[in-house]
Each structure stands twice: as structure tokens, then as C-alpha cells.
Backbone bond lengths (Angstrom), bond angles and torsions (degrees), N, CA, C in turn:
res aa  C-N    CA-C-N  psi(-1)  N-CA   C-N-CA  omega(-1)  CA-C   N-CA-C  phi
1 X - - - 1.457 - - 1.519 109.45 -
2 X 1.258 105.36 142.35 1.793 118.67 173.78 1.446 117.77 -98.48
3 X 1.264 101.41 -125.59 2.149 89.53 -176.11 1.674 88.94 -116.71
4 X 1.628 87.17 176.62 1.847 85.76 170.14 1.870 104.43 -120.50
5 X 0.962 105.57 162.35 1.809 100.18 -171.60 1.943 92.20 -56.31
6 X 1.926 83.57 168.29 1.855 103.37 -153.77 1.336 112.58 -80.47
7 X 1.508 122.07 109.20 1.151 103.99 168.93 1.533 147.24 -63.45
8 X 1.443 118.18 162.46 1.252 109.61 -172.19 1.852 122.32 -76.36
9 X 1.229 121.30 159.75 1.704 98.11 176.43 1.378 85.84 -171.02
10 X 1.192 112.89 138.07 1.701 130.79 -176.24 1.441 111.67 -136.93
11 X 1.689 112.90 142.32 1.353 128.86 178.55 1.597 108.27 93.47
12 X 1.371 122.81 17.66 1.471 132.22 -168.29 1.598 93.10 -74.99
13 X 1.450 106.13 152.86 1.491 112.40 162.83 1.577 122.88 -89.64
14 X 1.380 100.72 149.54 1.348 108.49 174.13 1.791 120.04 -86.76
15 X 1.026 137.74 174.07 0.971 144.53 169.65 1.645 108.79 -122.14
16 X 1.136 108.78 107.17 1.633 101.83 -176.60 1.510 101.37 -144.96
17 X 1.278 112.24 122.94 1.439 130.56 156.36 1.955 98.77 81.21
18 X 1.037 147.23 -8.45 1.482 149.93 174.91 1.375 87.74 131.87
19 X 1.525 135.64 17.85 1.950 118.13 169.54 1.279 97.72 -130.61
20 X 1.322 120.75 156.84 1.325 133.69 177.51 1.688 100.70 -124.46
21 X 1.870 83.00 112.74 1.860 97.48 -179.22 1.689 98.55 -117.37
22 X 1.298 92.41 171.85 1.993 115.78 -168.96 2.062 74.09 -64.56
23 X 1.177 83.87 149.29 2.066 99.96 171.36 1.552 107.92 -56.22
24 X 1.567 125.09 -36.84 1.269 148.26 168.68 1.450 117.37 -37.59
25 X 1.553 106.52 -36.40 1.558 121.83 -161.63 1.808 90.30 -124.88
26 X 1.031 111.00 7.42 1.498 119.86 158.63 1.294 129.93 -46.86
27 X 1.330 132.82 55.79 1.718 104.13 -166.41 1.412 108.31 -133.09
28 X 1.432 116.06 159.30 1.666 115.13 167.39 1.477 111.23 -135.08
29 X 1.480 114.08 151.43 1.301 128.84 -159.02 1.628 96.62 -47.83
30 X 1.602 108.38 155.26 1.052 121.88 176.07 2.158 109.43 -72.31
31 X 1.303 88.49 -19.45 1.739 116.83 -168.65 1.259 105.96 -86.14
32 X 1.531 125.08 -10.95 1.528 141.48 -165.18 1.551 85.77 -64.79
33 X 1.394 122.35 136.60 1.145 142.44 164.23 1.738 121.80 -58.18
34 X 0.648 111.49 -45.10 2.214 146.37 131.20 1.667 81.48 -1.21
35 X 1.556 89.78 -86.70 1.480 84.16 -149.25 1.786 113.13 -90.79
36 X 1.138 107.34 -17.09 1.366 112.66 158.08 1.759 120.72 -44.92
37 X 1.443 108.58 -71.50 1.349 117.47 -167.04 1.788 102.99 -106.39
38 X 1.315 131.35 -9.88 1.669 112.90 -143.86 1.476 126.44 69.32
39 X 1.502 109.30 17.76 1.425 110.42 -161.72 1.766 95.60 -91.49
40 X 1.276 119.51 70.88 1.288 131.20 138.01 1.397 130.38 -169.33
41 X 1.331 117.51 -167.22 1.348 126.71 -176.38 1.443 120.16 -98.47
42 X 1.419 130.92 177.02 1.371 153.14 164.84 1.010 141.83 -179.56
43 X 1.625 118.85 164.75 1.458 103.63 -175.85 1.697 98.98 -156.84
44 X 1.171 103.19 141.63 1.431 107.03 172.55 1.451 126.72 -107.52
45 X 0.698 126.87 127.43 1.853 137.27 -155.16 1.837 102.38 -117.79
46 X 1.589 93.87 151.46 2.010 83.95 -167.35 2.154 70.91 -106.47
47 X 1.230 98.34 142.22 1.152 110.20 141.93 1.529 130.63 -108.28
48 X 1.376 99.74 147.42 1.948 104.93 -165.70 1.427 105.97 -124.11
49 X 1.150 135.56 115.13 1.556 128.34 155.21 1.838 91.67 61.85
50 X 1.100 111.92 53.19 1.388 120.05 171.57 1.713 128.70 63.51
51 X 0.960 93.23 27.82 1.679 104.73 -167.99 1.604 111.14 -150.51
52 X 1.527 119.91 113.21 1.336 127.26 157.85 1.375 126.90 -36.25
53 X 1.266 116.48 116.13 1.258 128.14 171.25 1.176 139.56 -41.54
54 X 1.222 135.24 46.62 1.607 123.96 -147.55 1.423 105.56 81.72
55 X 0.943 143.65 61.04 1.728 169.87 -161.16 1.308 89.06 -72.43
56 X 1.583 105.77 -73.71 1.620 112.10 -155.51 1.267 100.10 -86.12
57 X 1.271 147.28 -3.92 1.683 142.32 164.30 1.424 79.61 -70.09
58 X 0.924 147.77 -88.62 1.663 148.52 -139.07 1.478 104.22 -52.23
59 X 1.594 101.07 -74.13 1.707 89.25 167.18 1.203 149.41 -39.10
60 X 1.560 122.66 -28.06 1.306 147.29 168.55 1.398 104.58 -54.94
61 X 1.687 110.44 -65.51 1.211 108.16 179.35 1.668 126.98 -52.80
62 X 1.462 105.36 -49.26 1.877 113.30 175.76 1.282 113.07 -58.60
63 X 1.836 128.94 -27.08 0.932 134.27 172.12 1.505 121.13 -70.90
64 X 1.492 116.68 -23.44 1.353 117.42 153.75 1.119 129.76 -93.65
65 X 0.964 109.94 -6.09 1.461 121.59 161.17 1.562 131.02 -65.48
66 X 1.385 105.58 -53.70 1.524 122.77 137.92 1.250 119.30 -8.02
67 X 1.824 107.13 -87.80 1.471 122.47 171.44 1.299 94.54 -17.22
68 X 1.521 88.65 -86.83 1.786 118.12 -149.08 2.007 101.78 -18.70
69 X 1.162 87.74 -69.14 1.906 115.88 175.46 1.086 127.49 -61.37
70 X 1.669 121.95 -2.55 1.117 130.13 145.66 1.719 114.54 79.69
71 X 1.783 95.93 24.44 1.533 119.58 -173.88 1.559 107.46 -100.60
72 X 1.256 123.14 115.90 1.539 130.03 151.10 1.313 112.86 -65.00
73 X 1.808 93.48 106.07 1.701 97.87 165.25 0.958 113.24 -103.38
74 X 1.556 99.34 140.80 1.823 109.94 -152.01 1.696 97.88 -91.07
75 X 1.333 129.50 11.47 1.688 128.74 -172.21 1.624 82.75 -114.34
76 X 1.596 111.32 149.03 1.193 107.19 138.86 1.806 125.10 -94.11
77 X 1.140 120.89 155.11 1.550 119.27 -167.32 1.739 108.98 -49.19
78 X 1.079 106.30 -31.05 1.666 120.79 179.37 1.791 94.70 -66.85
79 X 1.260 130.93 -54.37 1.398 122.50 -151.89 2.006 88.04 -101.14
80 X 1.299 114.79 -9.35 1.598 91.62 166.44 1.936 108.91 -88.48
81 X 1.324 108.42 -18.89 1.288 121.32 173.97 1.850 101.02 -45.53
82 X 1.183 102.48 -38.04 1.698 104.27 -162.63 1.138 102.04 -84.38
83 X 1.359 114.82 -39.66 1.718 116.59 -177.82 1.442 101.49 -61.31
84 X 1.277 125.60 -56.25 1.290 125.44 -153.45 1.906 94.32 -57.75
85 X 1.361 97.42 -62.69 1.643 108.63 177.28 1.760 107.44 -26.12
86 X 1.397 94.75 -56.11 1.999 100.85 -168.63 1.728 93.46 -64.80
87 X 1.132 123.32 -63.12 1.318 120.47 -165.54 1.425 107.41 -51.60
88 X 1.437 126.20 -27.50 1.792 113.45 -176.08 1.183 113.16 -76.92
89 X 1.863 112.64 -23.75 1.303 106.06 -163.75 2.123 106.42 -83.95
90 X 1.684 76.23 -27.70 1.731 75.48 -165.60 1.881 91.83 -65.34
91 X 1.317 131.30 -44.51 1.326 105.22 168.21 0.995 138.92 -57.30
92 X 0.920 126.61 -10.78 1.623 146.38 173.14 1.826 96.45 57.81
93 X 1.799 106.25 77.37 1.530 117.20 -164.76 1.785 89.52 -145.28
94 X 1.694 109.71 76.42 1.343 82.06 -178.91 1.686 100.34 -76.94
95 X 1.248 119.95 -15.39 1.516 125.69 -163.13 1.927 117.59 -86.78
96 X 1.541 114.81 62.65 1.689 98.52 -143.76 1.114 98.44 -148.50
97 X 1.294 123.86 145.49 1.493 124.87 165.01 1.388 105.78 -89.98
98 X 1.379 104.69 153.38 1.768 112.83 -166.48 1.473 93.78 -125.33
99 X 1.196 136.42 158.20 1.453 142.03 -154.37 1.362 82.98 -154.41
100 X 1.190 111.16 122.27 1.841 127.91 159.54 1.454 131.19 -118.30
101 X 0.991 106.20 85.34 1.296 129.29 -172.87 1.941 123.90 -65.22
102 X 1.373 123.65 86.00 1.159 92.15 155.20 1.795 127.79 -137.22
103 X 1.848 106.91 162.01 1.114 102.80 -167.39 1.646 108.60 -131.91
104 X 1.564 114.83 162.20 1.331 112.27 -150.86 1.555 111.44 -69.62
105 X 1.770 109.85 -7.22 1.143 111.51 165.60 1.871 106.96 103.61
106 X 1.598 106.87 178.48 1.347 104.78 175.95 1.870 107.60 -67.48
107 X 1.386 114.54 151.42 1.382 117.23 143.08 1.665 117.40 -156.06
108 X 1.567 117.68 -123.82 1.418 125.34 173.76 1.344 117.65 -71.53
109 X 0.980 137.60 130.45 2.011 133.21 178.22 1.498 82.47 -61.91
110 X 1.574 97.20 137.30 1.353 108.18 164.88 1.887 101.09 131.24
111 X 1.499 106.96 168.51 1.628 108.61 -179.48 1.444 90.13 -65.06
112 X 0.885 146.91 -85.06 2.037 160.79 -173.26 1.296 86.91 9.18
113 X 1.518 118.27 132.69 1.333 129.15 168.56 1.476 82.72 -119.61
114 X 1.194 148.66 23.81 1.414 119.94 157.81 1.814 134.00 -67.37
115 X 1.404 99.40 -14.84 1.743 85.45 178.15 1.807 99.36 -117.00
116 X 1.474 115.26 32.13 1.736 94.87 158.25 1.184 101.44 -128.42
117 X 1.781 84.98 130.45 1.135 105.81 -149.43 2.089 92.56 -121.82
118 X 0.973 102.38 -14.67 1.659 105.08 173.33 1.970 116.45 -113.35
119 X 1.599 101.76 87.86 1.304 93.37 178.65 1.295 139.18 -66.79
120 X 1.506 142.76 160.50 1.514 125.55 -146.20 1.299 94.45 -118.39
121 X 1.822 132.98 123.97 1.381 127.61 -165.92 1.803 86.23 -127.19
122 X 1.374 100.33 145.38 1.288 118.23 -172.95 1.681 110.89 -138.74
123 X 0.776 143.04 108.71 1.856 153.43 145.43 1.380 106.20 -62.05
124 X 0.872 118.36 145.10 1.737 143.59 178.45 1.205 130.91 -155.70
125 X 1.067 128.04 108.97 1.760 120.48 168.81 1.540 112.53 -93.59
126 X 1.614 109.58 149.28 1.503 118.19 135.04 1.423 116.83 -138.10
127 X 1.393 92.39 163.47 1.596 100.20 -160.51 1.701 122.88 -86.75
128 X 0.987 114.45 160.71 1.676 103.93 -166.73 2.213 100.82 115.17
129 X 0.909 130.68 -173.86 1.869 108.51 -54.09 1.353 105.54 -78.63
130 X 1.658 93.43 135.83 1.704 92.79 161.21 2.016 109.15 -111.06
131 X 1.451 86.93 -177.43 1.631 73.24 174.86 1.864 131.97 -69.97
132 X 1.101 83.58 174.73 1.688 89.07 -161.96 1.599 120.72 155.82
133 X 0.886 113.41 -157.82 1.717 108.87 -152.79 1.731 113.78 -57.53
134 X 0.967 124.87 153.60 1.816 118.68 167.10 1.500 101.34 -52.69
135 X 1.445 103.27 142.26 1.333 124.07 172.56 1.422 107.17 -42.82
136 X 1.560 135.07 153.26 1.500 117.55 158.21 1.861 115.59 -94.86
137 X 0.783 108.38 136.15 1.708 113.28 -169.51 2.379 89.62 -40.84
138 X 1.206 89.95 158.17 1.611 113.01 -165.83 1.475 94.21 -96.52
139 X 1.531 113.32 171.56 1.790 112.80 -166.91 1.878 73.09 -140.53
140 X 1.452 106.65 137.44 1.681 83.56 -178.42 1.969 78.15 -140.90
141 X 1.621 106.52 152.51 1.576 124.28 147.57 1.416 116.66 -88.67
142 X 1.238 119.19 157.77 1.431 131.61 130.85 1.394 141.54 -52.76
143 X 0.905 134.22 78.35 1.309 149.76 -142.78 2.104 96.58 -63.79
144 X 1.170 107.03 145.03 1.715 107.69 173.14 1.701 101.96 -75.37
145 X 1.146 126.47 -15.98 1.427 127.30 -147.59 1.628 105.02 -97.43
146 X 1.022 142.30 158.47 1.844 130.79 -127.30 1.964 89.35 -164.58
147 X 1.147 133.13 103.67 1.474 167.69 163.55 1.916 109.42 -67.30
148 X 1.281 103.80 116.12 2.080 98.95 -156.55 1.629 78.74 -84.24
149 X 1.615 115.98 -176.14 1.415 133.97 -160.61 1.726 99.46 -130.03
150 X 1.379 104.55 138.76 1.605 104.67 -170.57 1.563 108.80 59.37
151 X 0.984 115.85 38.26 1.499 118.55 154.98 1.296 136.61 -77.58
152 X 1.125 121.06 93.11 1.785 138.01 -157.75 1.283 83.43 -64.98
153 X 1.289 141.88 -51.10 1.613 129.86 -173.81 1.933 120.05 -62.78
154 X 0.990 128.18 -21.64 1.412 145.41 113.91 1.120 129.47 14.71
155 X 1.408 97.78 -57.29 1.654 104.69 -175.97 1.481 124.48 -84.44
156 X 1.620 99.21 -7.44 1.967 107.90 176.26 1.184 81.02 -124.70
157 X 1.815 91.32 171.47 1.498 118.74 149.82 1.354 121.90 -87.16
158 X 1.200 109.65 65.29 1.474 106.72 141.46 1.354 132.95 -36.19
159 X 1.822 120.75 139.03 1.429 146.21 172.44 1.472 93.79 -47.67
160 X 0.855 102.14 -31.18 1.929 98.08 -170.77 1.442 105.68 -77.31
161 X 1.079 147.98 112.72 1.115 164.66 69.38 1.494 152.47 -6.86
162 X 1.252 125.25 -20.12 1.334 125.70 -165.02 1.436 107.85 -41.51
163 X 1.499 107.60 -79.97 1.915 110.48 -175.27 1.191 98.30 -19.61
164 X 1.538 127.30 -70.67 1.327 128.63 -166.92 1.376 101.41 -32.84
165 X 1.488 113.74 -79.74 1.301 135.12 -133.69 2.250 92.51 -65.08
166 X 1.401 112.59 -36.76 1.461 96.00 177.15 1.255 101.90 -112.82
167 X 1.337 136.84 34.08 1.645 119.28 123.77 1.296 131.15 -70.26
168 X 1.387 93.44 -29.75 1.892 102.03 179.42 1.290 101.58 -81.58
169 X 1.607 139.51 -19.94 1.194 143.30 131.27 1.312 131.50 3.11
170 X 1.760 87.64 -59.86 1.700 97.41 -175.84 1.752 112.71 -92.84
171 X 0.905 76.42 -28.22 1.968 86.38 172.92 1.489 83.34 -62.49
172 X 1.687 133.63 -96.51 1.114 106.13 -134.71 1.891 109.70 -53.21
173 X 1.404 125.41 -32.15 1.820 113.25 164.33 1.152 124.90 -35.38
174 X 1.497 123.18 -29.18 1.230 112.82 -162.75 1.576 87.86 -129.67
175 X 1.509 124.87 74.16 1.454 120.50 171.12 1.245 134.02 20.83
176 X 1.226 111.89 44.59 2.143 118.17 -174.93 1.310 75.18 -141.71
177 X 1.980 56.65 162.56 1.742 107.54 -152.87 1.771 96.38 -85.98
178 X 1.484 125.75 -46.51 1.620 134.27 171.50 1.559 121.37 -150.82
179 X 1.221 122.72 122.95 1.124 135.09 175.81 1.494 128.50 -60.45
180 X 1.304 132.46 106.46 1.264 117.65 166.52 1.454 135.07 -72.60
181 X 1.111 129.29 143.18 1.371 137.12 173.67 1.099 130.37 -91.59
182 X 1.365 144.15 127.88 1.579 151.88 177.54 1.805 92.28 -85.70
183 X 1.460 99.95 166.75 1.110 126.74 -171.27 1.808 97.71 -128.19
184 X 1.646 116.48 154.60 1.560 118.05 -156.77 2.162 109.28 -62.51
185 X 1.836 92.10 -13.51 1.371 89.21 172.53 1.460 113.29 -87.51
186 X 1.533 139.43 22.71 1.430 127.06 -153.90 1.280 140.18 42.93
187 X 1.404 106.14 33.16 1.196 119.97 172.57 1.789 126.07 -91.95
188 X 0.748 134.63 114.54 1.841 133.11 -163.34 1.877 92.13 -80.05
189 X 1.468 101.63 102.45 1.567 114.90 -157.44 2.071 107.84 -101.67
190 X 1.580 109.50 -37.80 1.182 101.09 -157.64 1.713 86.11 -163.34
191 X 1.609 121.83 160.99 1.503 124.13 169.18 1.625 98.04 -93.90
192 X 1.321 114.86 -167.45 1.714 110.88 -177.71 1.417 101.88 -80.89
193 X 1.509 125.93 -26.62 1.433 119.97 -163.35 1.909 105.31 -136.06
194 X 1.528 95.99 12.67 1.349 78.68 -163.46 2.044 89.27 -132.47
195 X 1.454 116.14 -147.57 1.240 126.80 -179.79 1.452 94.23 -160.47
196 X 1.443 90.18 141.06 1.743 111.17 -167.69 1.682 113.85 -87.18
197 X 1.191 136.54 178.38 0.912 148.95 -169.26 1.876 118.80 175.22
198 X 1.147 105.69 150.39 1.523 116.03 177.21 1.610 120.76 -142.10
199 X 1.642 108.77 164.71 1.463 92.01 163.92 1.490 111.05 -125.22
200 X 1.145 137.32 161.73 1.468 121.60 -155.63 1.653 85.82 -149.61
201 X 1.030 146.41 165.99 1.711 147.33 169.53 1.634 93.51 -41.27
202 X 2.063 83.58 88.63 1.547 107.03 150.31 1.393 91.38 70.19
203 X 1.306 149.37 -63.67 1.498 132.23 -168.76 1.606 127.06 -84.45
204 X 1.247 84.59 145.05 1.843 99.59 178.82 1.421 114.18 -78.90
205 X 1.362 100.15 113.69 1.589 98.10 174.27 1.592 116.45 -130.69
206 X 1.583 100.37 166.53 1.422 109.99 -154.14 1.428 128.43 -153.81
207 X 1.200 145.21 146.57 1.948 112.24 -146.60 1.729 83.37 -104.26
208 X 1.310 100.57 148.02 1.580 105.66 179.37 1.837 111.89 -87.36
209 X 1.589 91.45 172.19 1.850 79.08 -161.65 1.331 96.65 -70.75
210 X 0.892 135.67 -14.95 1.800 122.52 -179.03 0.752 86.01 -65.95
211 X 1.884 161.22 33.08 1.524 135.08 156.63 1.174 106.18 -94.42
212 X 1.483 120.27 -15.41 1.618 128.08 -155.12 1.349 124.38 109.62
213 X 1.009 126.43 24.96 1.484 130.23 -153.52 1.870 111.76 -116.61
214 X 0.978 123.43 152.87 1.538 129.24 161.23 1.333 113.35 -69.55
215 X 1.641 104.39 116.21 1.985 105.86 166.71 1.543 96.23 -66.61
216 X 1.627 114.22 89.85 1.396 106.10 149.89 1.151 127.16 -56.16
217 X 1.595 105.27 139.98 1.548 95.05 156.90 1.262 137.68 -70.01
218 X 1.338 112.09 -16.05 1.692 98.18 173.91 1.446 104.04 -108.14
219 X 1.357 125.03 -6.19 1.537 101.43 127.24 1.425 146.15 -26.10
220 X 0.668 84.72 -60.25 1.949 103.14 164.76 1.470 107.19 -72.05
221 X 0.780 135.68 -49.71 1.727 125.74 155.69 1.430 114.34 -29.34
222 X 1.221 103.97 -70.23 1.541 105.20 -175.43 1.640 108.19 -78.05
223 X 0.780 139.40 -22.25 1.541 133.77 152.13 1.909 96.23 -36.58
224 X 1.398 105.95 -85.56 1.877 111.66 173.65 1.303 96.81 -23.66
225 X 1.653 144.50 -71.48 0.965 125.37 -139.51 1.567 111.51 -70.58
226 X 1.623 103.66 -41.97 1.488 103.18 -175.76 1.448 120.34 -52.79
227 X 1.765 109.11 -24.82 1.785 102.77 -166.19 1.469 82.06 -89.45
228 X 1.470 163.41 -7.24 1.147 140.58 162.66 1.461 122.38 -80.55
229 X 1.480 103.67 -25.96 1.438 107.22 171.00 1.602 106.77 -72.70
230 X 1.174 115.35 -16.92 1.587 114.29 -166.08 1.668 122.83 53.85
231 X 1.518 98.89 64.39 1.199 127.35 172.02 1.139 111.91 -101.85
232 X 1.373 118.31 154.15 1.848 129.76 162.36 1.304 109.43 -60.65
233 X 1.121 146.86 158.50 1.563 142.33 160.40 1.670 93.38 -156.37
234 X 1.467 110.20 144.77 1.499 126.17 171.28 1.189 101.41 -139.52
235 X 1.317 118.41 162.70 1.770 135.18 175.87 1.565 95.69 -121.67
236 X 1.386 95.57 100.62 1.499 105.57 -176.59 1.760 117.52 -130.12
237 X 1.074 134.43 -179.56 1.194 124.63 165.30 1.651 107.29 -117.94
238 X 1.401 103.76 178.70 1.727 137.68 -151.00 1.189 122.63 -159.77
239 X 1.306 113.48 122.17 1.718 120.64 166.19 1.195 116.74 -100.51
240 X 0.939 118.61 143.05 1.950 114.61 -170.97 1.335 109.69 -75.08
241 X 1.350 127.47 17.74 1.556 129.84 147.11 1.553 110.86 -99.59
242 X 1.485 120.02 -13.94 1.570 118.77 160.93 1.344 122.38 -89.87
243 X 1.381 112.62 -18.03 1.374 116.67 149.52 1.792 150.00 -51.48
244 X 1.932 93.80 -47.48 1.329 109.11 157.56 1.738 100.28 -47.41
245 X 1.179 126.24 -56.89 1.594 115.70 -156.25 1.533 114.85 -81.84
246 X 1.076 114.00 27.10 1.656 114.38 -169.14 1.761 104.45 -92.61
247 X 1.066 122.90 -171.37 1.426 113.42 -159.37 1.951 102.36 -127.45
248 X 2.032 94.85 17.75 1.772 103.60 169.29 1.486 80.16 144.30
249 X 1.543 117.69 152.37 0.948 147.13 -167.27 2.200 112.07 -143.76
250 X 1.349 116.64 121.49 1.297 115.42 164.04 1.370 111.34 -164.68
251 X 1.684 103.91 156.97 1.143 109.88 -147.44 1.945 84.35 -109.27
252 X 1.839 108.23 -174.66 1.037 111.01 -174.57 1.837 112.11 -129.37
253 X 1.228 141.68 154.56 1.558 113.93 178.91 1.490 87.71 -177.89
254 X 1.142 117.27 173.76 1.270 128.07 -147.05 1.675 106.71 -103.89
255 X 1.613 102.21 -32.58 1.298 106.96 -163.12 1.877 91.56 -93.19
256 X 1.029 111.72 -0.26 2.027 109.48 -172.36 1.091 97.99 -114.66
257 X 1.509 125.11 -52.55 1.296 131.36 -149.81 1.556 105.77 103.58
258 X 1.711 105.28 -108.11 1.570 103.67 -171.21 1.775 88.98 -129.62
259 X 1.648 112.63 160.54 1.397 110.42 -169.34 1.041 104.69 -152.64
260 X 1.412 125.97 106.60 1.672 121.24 174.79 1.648 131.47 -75.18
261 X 1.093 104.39 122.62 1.341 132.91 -162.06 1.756 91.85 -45.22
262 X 1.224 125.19 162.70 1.647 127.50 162.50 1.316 106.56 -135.37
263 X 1.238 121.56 -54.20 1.495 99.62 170.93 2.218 103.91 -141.04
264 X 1.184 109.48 178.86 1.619 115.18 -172.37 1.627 100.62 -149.90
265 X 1.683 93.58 115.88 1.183 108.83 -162.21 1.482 134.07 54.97
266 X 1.232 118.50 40.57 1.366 136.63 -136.28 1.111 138.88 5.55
267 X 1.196 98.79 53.85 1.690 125.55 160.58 1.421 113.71 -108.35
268 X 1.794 98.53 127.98 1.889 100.88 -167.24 1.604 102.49 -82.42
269 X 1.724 113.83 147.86 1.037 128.44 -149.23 1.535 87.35 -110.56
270 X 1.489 126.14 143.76 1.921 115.45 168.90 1.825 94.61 -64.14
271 X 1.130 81.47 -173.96 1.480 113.92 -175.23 1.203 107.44 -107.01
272 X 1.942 156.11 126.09 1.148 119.33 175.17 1.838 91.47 -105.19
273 X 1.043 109.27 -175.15 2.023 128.50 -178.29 1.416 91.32 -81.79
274 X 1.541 115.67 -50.99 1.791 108.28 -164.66 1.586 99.15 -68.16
275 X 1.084 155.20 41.16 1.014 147.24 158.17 1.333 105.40 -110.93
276 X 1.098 147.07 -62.72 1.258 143.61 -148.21 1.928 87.03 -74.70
277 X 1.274 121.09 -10.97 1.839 103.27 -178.40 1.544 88.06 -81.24
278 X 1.215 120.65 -55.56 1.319 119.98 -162.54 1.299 109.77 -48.50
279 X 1.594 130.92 -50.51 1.209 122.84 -152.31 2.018 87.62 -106.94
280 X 1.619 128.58 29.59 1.176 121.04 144.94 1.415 110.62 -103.44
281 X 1.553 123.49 -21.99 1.840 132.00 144.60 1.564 109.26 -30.12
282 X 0.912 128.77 -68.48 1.136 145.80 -122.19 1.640 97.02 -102.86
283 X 1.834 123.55 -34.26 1.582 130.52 161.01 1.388 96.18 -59.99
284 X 1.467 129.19 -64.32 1.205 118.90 -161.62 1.517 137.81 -80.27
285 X 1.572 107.85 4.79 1.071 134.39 152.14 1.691 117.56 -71.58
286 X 1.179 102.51 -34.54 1.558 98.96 -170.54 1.788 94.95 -99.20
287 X 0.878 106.98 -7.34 1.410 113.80 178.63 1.582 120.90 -87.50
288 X 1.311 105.01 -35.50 1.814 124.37 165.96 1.879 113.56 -71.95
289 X 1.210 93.45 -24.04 1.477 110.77 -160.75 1.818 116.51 -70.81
């Protein structure tokens, strides 16, 4: 079994700044750099039966991300570990994705990050997925929108978003479930929220981050799963006319797990057998976890 769609839940607390207020009493400066420029990071983590998913893959990453961005985060990963912990219980959400938000905070109007000096950290839950029915295979487009190569910004989740935000745009216009993205060489590199994958004779393949892509973390899961399943895997590239011909297609994401593709550009995609081991790997990993 996979997840079942997200349930609803209202009056949850927020976690903002070291206090946890009603979502209502939720707020950040209009001056927040966040929302001014995109000038921060995040990451969303699935929580299961009360426990973060790969906790410290996530943190690792926001923590270099940080660096990278030249942001003092005022938690250490150990004392947001506790918050996150306090905040699930006081919602009583063992089943929830948690959204961790942080941004460089108020300072001077203008690009100059020299005077913010107090960054703005935010926790969030919503509720959903618990167990329940198998996923239904995904309907995905090709997005018009074009992802650069060797992109050091790439490697976090960055506030910045746009490409993302109007490829998934066009998916929801054209009835799909997630949009894929090409990269400036025409390569079909990454979905807006997820990381791609294929099966080709017997091997798992996957575009490497020099394509432009996010080191997901449950990317990296399913990377683990294949060398235990003792599968082939390559980091290769794809054109979405080498895609139609592959022998099954699925992507990877934090809030699903893994999701098999059904058709691309509405053209139906096969099904391959090595998928259904991977994504029964991949329950019982999060299930041991």
C-alpha cells in the first residue's frame, strides 16, 4: 500500500521564530526578504506515524543551503529536530508533511543583504498521507519552460521558483497530474516538484545533477533501493521523444514517494514489472523508518 489523497485539518499550530502560534496569528513582515525577493530556502519532509522521513538528508541539505546563501540559521538541526517533534505532537498529525521554511529575514529595501541580520524560520504542517490505496499512475506534459545546466542554484530549494511554479501551471491547463521540464540543451531533466526516472532494457535511469536537477532526497532513496534490489542504474540524459520509447517511466518526491507515469503528453506510457519492487522497497523503508 501507498498513501491515500491529503486530508483536511484546521486550527493547526504554526511554529514561527522559537513560538508556536494558532496559523491565524501566523504572520511575517511584509519587508521579509522571503517575500520581497525569494531570498530563502526550504524543504518539505513527509512525516509518517510520527517521525520525519529522512530528517537528516533534509537538514544536511538546508544546512548547505544556508552556507551557500550566506544565511545564519539561528536553530541548530538537533534543536529544530525538537520543534518539529513538539509541533506534530501538539497537532496530533502523526500522518503530515511538514514544510520548513527559511528566509533571510527583515533588512534594507534593496538587493543588499547586508543589514538582515535576524532570519525568519517557519514549521508548518498539513495533513495527509497516511496509508491507503496504491497511488494511481500520474498523466504528465512537457512543460515549454527550459531549466540552465550546472546550476549551483539547483542544488537547494530555493524560494525561487517561477519555472517551477508555471510549468505546473501548464499541467494544471492541460489536465496532468506534473509537468516535466527540459533543460537549455533539450534534455527532459526534472518534473516541477519531483525527479525523473525511466526504465530502458532492465536498467534504471536518471539525468545526473550536471543536467540541472535537485539532489532529491528520495531520489537518493531510490538510488539505495536499486543497489539493494541489484538493479542497473545510469545517470543519463533524455528527450521526450526518447522517453515515449522507454519500457515505463516514474518520477520520485517526497510528499508521494515514487509514482508511475501513465501517459506523456497524452501518449500512454507501458508499465515496467521493476517498478512495482521498487515502490514495495520504498513502503517498507518508510515503514521500518
Amino acid at each position: 500500500m501507498l498513501f491515500s489523497v491529503f486530508a483536511l485539518k484546521t486550527g493547526v499550530l504554526i511554529f514561527l521564530n522559537g513560538q508556536f502560534v494558532p496559523e491565524e496569528r501566523a504572520v511575517v513582515s511584509v519587508f521579509d526578504r522571503g517575500f520581497l525577493y525569494g531570498d530563502g530556502l526550504f524543504e518539505t519532509i513527509l512525516i509518517f506515524n510520527s517521525k520525519p522521513f529522512r530528517w537528516a538528508q533534509h537538514l544536511d541539505r538546508l544546512e548547505r543551503g544556508c552556507e551557500f546563501l550566506k544565511i545564519n540559521l539561528p536553530f541548530s538541526a538537533e534543536s529544530l529536530r525538537g520543534f518539529a517533534d513538539e509541533l506534530i505532537t501538539k497537532n496530533e498529525m502523526p500522518h503530515a508533511l511538514l514544510r520548513l521554511t527559511v528566509s533571510r529575514g527583515v533588512g534594507t529595501r534593496g538587493y543588499s543583504p547586508r543589514d538582515a541580520k535576524r532570519p525568519t524560520v517557519v514549521m508548518s504542517l498539513r495533513a495527509g498521507p497516511g496509508a491507503g490505496a496504491p497511488m494511481p499512475r500520474w498523466r504528465l506534459i512537457i512543460s515549454s519552460y527550459r531549466l540552465p545546466t550546472d546550476d549551483l542554484f539547483a542544488q537547494f530549494k530555493t524560494t525561487n521558483k517561477l519555472p517551477q511554479i508555471l510549468a505546473r501551471a501548464e499541467a494544471d491547463a492541460a489536465g496532468a497530474d506534473e509537468a516535466l521540464l527540459q533543460n537549455i540543451n533539450g534534455f527532459v531533466v526534472e518534473g516541477t516538484s519531483s525527479n525523473l526516472f525511466w526504465i530502458k532494457d532492465g536498467t534504471i535511469c536518471t539525468p545526473p545533477l550536471a543536467a540541472g536537477i535537485l539532489p532529491g532526497v528520495t531520489r537518493a532513496v531510490v538510488l539505495e533501493i536499486c543497489r539493494a534490489l541489484n538493479l542497473r542504474v545510469t545517470e543519463t540524459t533524455a528527450r521526450a521523444d526518447d522517453l515515449k520509447q522507454v519500457d515505463g517511466v516514474f518520477v520520485s518526491l517526497t510528499s508521494r514517494g515514487v509514482v508511475e507515469v501513465a501517459s506523456l503528453d497524452g501518449e500512454p506510457m507501458k508499465s515496467s514489472p521493476l517498478f512495482a519492487g521498487i515502490r514495495e522497497k520504498y513502503w517498507n523503508l518508510l515503514v521500518a523508518s
